[in-house]
N, C-alpha and C positions, 0 to 999 in steps of 0.2 A: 581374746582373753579366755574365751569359754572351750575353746580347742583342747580336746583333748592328745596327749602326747602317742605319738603313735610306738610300734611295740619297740623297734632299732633307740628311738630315743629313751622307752623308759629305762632301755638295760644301757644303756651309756651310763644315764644318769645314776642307777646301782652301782656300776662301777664308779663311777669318780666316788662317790659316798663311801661305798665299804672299801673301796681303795686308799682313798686317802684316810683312813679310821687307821688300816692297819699298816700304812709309813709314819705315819706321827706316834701312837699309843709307845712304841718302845720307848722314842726319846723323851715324849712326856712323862714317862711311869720312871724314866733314870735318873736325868738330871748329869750325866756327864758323856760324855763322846761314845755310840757304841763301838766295840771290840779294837780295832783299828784307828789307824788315821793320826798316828803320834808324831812319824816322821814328815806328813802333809802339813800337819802346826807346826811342824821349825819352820819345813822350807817357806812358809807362809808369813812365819818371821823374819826369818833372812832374807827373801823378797824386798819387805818393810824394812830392814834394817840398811838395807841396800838403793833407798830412794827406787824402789817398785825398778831397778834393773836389775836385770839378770843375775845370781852371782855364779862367780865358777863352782862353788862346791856348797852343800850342805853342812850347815855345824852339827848336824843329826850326827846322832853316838860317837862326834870325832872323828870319823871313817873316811874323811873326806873323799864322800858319794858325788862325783858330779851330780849335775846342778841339769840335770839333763831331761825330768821328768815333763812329759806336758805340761808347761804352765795357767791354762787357762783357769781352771778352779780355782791356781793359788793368788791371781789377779785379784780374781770376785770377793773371798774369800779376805783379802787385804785390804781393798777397797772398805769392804765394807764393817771392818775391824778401824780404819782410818774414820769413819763416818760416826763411831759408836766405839769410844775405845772402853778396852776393858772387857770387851763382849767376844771373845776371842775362843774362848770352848763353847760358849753358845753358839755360835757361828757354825763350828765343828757338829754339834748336836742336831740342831734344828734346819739348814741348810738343805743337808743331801737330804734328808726328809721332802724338805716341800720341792725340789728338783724333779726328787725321786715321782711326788705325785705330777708332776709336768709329763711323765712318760704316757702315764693312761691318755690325754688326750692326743697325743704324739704318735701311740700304737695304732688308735682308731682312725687317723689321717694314713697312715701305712696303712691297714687292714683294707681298710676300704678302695685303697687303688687295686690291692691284692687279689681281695676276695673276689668270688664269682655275684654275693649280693652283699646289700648295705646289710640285710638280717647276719648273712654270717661275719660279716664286718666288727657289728656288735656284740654278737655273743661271744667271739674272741676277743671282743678289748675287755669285758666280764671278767672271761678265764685268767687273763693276761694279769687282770686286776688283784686278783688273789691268788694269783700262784705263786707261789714264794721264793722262784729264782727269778721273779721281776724287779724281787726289793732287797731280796735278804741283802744283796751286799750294796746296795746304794745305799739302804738308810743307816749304813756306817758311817764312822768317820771320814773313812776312804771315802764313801760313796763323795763327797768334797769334790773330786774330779770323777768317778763312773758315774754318779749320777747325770754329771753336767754330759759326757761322751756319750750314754746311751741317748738323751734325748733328741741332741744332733745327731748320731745316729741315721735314730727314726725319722724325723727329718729330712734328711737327707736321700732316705730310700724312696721316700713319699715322692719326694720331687723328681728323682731319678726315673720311678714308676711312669708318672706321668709326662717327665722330658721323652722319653723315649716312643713311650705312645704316639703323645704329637708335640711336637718342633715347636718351643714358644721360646723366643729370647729370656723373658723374665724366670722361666722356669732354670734355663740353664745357669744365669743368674744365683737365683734359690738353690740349686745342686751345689754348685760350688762354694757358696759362702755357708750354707748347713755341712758340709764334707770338709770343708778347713775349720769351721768349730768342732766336728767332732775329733779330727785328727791332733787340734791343739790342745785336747781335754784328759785323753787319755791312751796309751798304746796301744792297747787290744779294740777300742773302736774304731781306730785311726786301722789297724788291719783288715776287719771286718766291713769298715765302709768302703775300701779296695776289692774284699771280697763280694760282699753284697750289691756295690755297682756291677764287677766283672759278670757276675750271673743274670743281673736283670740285660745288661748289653745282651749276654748268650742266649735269651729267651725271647726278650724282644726286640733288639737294637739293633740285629743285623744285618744293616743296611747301611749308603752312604751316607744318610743322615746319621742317623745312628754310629757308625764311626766316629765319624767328624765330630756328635758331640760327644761322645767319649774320650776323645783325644782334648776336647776343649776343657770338659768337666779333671781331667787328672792335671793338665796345663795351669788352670786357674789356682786349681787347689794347691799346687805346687810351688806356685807364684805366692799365695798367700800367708800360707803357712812356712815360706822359705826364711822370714827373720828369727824366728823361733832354730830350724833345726840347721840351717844354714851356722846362727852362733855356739851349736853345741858342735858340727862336723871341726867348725875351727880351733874349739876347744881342745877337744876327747877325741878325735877321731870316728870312724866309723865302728869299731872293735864296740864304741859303747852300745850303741844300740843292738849289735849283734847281741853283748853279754844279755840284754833283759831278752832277747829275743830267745834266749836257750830255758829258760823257766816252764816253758810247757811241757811234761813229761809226756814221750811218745811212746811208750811202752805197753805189752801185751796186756801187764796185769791192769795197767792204768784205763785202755780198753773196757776189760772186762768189770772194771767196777762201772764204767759209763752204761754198759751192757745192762747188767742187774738194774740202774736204776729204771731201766725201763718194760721191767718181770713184771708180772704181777705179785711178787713177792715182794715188791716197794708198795707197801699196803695203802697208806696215806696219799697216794698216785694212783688209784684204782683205777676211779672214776672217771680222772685226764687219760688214762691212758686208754681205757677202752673206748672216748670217745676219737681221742688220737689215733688207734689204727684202724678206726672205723674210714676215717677220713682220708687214711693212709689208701685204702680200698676204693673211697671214692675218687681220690683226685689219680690211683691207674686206671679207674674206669671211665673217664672224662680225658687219660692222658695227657695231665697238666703235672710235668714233673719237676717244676722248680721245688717242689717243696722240699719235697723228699732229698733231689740234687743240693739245695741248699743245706738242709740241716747236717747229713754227710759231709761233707765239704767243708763246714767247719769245724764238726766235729776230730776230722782227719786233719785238719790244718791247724787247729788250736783247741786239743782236749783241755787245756787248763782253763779257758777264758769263753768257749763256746756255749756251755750252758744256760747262761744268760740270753746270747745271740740267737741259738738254735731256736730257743722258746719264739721267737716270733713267729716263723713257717709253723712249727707246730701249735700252739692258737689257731691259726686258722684252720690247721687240718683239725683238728678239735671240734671248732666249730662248726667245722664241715660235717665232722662225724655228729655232732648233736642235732643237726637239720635229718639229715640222714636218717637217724633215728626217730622221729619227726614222720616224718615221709611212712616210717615199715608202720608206723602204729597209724598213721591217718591217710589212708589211701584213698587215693583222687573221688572214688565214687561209693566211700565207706560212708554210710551214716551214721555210723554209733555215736565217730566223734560228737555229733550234737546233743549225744544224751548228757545231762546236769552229770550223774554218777561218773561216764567215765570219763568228760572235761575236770572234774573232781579230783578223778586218779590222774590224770595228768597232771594237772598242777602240781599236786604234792609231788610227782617224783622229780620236777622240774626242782620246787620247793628244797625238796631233799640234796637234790643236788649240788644247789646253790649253799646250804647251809653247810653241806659237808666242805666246800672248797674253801666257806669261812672257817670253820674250827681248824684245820689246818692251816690258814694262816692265822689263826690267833695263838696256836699250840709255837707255830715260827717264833711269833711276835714276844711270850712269855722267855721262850729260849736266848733272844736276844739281848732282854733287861738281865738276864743273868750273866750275859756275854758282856762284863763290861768291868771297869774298877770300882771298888766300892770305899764304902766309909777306913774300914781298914787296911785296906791298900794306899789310898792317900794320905793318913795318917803314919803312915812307914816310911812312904816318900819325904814328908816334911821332917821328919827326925833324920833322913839321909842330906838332906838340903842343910838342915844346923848342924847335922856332928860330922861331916867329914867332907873332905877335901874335894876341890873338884875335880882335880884330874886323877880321880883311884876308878878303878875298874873293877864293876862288878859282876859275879856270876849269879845267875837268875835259878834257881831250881824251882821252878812250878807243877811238875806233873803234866804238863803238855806239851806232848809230842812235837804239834806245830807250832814253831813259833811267831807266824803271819795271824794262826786264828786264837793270840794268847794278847791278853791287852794288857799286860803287866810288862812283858816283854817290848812291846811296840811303845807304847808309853813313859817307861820310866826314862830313856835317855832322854824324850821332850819333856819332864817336869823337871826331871833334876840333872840336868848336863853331865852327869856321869856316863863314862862308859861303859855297856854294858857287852859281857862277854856273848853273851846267848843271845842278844838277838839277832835274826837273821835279815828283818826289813831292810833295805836295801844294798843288799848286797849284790841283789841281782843284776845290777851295773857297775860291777866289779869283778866276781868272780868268773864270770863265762862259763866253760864247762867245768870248774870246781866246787860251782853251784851247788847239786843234788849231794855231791861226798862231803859238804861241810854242813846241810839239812840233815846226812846220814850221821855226821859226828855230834852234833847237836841232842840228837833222838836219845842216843847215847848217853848224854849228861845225862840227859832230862831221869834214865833207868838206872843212874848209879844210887845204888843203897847206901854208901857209907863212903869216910873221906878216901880211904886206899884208891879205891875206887875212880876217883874225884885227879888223886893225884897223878895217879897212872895216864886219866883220858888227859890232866892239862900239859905233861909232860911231854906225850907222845903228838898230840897236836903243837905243840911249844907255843901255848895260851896260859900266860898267869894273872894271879885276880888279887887284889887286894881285900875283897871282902865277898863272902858267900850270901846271899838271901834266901832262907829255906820256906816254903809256906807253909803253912801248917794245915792239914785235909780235916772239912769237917768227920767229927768223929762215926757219921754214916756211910763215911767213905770209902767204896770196897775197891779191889782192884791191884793189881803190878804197881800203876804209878803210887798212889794212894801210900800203900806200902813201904816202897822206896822214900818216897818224904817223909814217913816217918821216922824209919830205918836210919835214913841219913842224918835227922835232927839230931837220934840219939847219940850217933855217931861224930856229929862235930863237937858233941856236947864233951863229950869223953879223951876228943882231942887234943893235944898238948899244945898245937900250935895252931888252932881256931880258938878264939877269946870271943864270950859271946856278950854282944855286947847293945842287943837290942833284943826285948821280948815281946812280943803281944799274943791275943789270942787269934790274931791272924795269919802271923811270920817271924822267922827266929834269923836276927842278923850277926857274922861273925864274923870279924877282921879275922887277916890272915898275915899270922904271925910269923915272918920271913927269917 
């Protein structure tokens, strides 16, 4: 009992602490679903509506979305809605949260097969812990199913690490049933855990053993997760899966933004970054190149979805690089380090460190209680739910570009069963490659000033609406879209054939008088 914790444990134990502070603080500081995750609460209802079977299609915005998404979150998610009814946005809220913190202990099971020691083990599950593409989008709504995908996952690589090292039935076992939860969770971990075994076979599997269980590990998985996508082939055909599979933009400029984030001109990323290409240095000097192979490779294989993924090889090159630096200031036969003063200065910039990778994720943390609906946004919905009709179709004008990272858009077809023209959740099991030119006509609305404007974009897409929703920008608000919402409010106001027929000080609603 009198043991004290040695160093790998007490920085685990920092992370799980300031890790899980900053997955929960959003959903507890909001009180409703962050940004996302509108269209996961239908299909989580229709699930339930459906006696927990399958159904073909989504009642989400009307669209009839095949029914095709990974199910596993929306089981959990159901279940536990059936267990506590009533509790069904809480569910959405607090959920990917606590999942979200299952990842920290999850990394450091990966890290550690990874790493060249348990110390860099644990200073990457630290980094992992507050770096903010571990959480930002699990402790969404969505997070509902990424949360559940990344932890299988990890998982999954863990066991794969060590299947491949040495040959142990149960392990292969463990690969297989972590590699069919992640694949039934979500699509892009269901790719990446394809990708992330194929590299660890490339590095260390390459042998008869090694085959063979890799032929077993994609077998099992295939077997297991076949009731799932076996009833969507018989549905939908293959075409569906192909359509969500065209959402990751492979393009130059799309590159070049991945590029910058990793400048030192992504300021808030200093400090990871410099210990990341420190590590980069170490692991060509030791010639251990999965890391680098890996983060590449998915970068180039799934820019949209990688970022997340990538972050794990990097952690540890990270951490590599903070040993590293370690090593230049305390050399094998230095004495200084044992002077009080500069053990002192170390700590603090150890100290420093640590605090800076916290404020940036609490600065994350802040952005995301704003990332969400509020009092006046729900109040618009319920006056849409008593005064009109359910099958009228509305056009959403908010000022955001995107409409995946706009929660008024993703949300308002699951509170009020209206269709909504603008949003674009899922479509991307539908459109195929008409995907990006109908996110490009959408951008569109979102910058029109005035109804001309409005009329022209609905005519030449042949999209009509029964009723417009303008928001209204606080009046701090600077900017093109800013502008544009306001421009437009004056403009429907002045219209002969928009009746305005809801006001608040958050959103101005107008039928459209045909």
């Amino acid at each position: 009992m009198h043991r004290k914790p040695d160093f790998p444990t007490l920085l685990l134990l920092s992370a799980l602490l300031f890790g899980i502070i900053v997955r929960f603080y959003p959903a507890m500081a909001n009180g409703f679903p962050l940004n996302d995750g509108g269209m996961f609460f239908v299909m989580t209802q229709d699930l339930k509506a459906n006696g927990f079977a399958l159904p073909d299609f989504t009642t989400y915005n009307n669209l009839d979305i095949p029914f095709a998404y990974p199910p596993f979150g929306f089981y959990i998610a159901a279940l536990l809605s059936a267990l506590a009814p009533g509790s069904d946005l809480s569910i959405f809220l607090y959920l990917p949260a606590f999942i979200a913190s299952l990842t920290i202990p999850a990394f450091y099971l990966f890290a550690n097969e990874i790493s060249p020691t348990r110390v860099v083990a644990a200073i990457a599950t630290l980094i992992y812990a507050l770096e903010p593409r571990s959480f930002l989008w699990l402790v969404m709504g969505g997070g509902i199913t990424r949360s559940f995908g990344v932890v299988f996952l990890l998982l999954m690589l863990w066991q794969a690490l060590q299947l491949f090292k040495e040959y142990r039935f149960h392990k292969l076992i463990l690969t297989i049933l972590f590699g069919a939860a992640a694949v039934v969770s979500h699509p892009q971990t269901a790719f990446h855990a394809a990708l992330g075994g194929s590299l660890i076979f490339l590095f260390q599997g390459r042998n008869k053993r090694g085959i063979l269980s890799a032929f077993l590990v994609a077998l099992g998985v295939g077997i297991l997760t076949s009731p799932w996508w076996l009833i969507v082939l018989q549905r939908h055909g293959l075409d569906t899966f192909l359509s969500a599979g065209q959402t990751s933009q492979r393009s130059l400029e799309f590159y070049l933004i991945v590029l910058k984030l990793h400048l030192p001109s992504n300021i808030p990323a200093i400090p990871f970054l410099i210990l990341f290409y420190i590590g980069i240095l170490v692991s060509f000097r030791e010639r251990n190149f999965i890391y680098i192979v890996w983060i590449l490779s998915a970068y180039l294989s799934d820019p949209r979805g990688a970022d997340g993924i990538a972050l794990f090889p990097k952690a540890v090159l990270a951490a590599m690089g903070a040993v590293q630096v370690w090593a230049w200031i305390n050399p094998g036969k230095d004495e200084s380090i044992k002077r009080p003063a500069v053990r002192r200065g170390l700590l603090l910039i150890g100290i420093s460190v640590l605090v800076w990778f916290v404020i940036v994720a609490v600065i994350i943390d802040f952005r995301l209680v704003n990332t969400s609906l509020k009092a006046g946004d729900l109040a618009m919905i319920e006056w849409v739910n008593e005064n009109s009709d359910a099958g009228k179709t509305f056009a959403l004008a908010t000022g955001r570009e995107f409409s995946m990272t706009d929660p008024l858009q993703e949300w308002f077809p699951a509170l009020t069963g209206r269709t909504s023209l603008t949003t674009l959740q899922g479509m991307e099991w539908t459109l195929a490659g008409d995907f990006f030119p109908w996110y490009e006509q959408l951008t569109e609305f979102q910058k029109c000033p005035n109804v001309a404007c409005l009329n022209e974009w609905s005519f030449r897409n042949g999209r009509a609406y029964d009723y417009l929703i303008v928001l209204i920008p606080p009046d701090v608000a600077e900017g093109e879209m800013a502008e544009s919402l306001r421009s437009l409010g004056f403009s429907a106001r002045a219209s002969a054939v928009h009746a305005l027929v809801y006001e608040s000080a958050n959103a101005l609603i107008f039928e459209y008088k045909k």
